[in-house]
N, C-alpha and C positions, 0 to 999 in steps of 0.2 A: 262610218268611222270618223274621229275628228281627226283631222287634218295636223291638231297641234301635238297630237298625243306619241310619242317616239315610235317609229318602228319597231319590231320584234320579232326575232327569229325563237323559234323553238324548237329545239333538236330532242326527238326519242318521243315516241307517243303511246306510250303505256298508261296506263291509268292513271299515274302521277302527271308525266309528259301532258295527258291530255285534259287535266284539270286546270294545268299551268295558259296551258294554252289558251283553254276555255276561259278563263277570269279577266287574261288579255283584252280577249276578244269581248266581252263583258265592259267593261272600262275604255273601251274607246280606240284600242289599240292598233294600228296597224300591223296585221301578224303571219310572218311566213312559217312555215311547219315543213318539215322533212322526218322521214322515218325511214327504218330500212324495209318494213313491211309496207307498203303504201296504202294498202287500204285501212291502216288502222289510221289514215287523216281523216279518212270520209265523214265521220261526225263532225270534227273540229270545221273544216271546210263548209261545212253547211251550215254552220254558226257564223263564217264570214273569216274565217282563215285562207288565207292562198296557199298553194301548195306547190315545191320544188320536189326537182324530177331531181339533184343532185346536193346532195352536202354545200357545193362551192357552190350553188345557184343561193340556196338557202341562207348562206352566210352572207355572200352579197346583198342580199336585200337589206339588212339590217345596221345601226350602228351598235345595235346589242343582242348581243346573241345567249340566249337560254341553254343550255346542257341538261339535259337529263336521262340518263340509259343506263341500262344493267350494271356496270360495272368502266371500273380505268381503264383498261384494259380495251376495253366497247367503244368511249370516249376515243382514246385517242387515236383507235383505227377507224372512227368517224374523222375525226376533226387534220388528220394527217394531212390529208390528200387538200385539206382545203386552208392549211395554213397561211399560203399567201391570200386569199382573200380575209382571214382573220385578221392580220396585219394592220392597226390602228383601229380596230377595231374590241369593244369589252366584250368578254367572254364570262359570263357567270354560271359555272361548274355548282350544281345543284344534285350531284354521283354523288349515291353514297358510297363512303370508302375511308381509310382511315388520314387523319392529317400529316402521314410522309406522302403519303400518294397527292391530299390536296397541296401539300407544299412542292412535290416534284414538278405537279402540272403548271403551278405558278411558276417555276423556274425557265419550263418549257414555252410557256408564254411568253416573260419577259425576254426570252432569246430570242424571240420571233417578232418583238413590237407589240406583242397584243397585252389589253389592259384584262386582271385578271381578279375578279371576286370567286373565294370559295364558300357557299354554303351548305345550310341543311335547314330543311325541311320540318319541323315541328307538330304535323298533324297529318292526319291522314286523305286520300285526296276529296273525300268529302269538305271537307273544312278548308280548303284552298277557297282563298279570295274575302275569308272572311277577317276582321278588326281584331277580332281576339285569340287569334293563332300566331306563333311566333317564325319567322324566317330569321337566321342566325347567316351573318357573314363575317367573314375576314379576309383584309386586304385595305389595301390603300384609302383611306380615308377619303381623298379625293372624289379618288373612282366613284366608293360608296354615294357620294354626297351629288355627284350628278346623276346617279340615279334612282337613285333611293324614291323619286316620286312613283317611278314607273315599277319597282319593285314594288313599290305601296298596295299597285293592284292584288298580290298575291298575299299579300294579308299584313301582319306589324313587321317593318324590317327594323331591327337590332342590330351594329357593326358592334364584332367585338375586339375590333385593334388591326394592328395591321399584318397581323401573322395570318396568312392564308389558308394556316390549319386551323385555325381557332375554332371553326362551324364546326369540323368534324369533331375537334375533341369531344364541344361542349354536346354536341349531338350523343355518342357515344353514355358520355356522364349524366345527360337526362335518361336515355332511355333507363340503365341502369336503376335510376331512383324510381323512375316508371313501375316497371317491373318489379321492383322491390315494393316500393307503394301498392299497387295491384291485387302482387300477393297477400299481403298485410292484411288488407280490406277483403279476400278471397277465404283466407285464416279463418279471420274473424267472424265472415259471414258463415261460414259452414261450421262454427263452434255455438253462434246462439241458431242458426239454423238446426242443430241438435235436440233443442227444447223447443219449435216449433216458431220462433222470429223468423220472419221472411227476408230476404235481402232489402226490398225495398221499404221495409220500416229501419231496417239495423242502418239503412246509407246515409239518409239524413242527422243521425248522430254521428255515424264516422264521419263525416265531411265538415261535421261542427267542430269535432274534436281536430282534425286536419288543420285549421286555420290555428288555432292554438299551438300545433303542434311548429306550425311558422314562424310562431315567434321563439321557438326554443331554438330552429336553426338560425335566424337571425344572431342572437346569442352569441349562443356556441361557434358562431365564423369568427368573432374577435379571439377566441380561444383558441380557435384552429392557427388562424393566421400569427398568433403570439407565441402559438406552442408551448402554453399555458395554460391548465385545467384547472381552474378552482371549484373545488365540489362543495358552493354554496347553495346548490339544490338538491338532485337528489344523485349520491354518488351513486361511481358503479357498484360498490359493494348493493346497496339497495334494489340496485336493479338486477342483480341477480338473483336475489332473493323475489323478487315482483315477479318476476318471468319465470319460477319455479308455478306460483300462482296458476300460469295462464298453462304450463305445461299438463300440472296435471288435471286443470280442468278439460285441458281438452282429449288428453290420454282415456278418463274416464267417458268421454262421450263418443270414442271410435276415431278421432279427429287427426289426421296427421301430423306429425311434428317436426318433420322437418327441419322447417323452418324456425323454430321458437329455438330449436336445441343448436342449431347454427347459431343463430345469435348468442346463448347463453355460450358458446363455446369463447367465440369471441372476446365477452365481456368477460371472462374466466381467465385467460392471455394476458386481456390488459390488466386485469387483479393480478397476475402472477409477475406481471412486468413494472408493481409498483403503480398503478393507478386506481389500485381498488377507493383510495378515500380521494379521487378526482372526478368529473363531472363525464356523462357520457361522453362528451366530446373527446376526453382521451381513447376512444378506440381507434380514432387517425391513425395514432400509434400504431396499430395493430395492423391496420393496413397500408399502411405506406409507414415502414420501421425511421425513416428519416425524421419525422412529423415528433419525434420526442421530444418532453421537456428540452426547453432550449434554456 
């Protein structure tokens, strides 16, 4: 290990825990490890982790200490007992859980002296430690910016301000698009998988048509953020009419609908709420009623 590279403590060794660990240890790191299972260190340790026999040995080793375990709830009946050794010391909270809970814990932090970044996690722990996965924090810009090399190991860190909920919102709002993405592409593939298209021929045009589809959100954010829709491309009225298209082609091929009929529901709202001759982007409306023409 080099000598210049910070310490590290890492709390929770689950598969996520133990990838974070592992990248540490990967990059040079000096790195302590605790868990409440203890034998789930044993891989990590034999890659060159030490290992604490207690939470408060754990935290002592480090001037930055890693979080990651089940749930708030988990964290803070880890981190309780060893608060005074956390004391001037950064805590970087990588729980998932919603941004009251990351905001709570930041509060609980700052009443105890400890410096406190909230994150999330962008991949899954295969993809820990590589350039092109995203780690999302919020907190103190400071903080960030002293350690942001040592987060580097764990793949691209991104601060997005100094609200300590901000990882989890945005965590939250990707998976979301995820999932919706996913499906989309899941749709798609099993309606020309109906006439005998494989997935792996249909992906490489969907992922063409994805990048394109990038520049429409690009767009459409000036629209969102103005609460102004100008339906200089293709309005909602249109797109309801397109999405009749894709329903009943796949109604005729066994194909589920779910999905397509959810959306047209949607974009049927915003037509009946006066957005039929505006730009997809008015279905913000639809879902967050606030987002209306302003």
């Amino acid at each position: 290990m080099d000598a210049g590279r910070t310490p590290v403590t890492v709390i929770g060794l689950g598969q996520m825990g133990s990838a974070l660990a592992g990248a540490l240890v990967e990059r040079g790191h000096p790195v302590t490890v605790w868990n409440r299972s203890a034998e789930k260190a044993r891989a990590v340790v034999d890659r060159g982790a030490r290992p604490a026999d207690t939470p408060q040995e754990a935290v002592a080793a480090s001037p930055l200490v890693i979080a990651c375990v089940r749930d708030y709830p988990a964290l803070r009946a880890v981190l309780d007992p060893a608060v005074d050794q956390l004391a001037g010391r950064t805590l970087v909270n990588l729980t998932s859980g919603s941004p009251e809970q990351a905001r709570d814990t930041a509060a609980w932090a700052r009443a105890h002296g400890i410096d406190y970044l909230g994150g999330a996690i962008m991949t899954t722990p295969p993809g820990v430690g590589s350039t092109e996965v995203m780690f999302l924090f919020g907190g103190a810009g400071e903080v960030f910016t002293t350690h942001r090399p040592t987060l580097a190991a764990l793949g691209d860190p991104l601060h997005l301000g100094d609200d300590p909920g901000l990882a989890s919102l945005y965590d939250v709002a990707l998976l979301g698009l995820m999932w919706s993405t996913m499906t989309g592409w899941l749709h798609g593939a099993a309606l020309v998988g109906a006439e005998g298209t494989s997935a792996a021929d249909f992906t490489p045009v969907a992922l063409r048509w994805l990048g394109t589809v990038g520049t429409f959100l690009t767009r459409y954010a000036a629209q969102v953020d103005a609460g102004r829709y100008p339906g200089d491309d293709a309005t909602v009225d249109i797109q309801i009419a397109a999405i009749d298209h894709l329903i009943h082609a796949a109604a005729d091929r066994g194909v589920d609908n779910a999905l397509p009929e959810l959306l047209k529901a949607m974009m049927q709202k915003a037509e009946a709420d006066g957005h039929g001759s505006d730009s997809y982007a008015s279905l913000v409306s639809v879902l967050r009623p606030s987002a209306g023409t302003r």
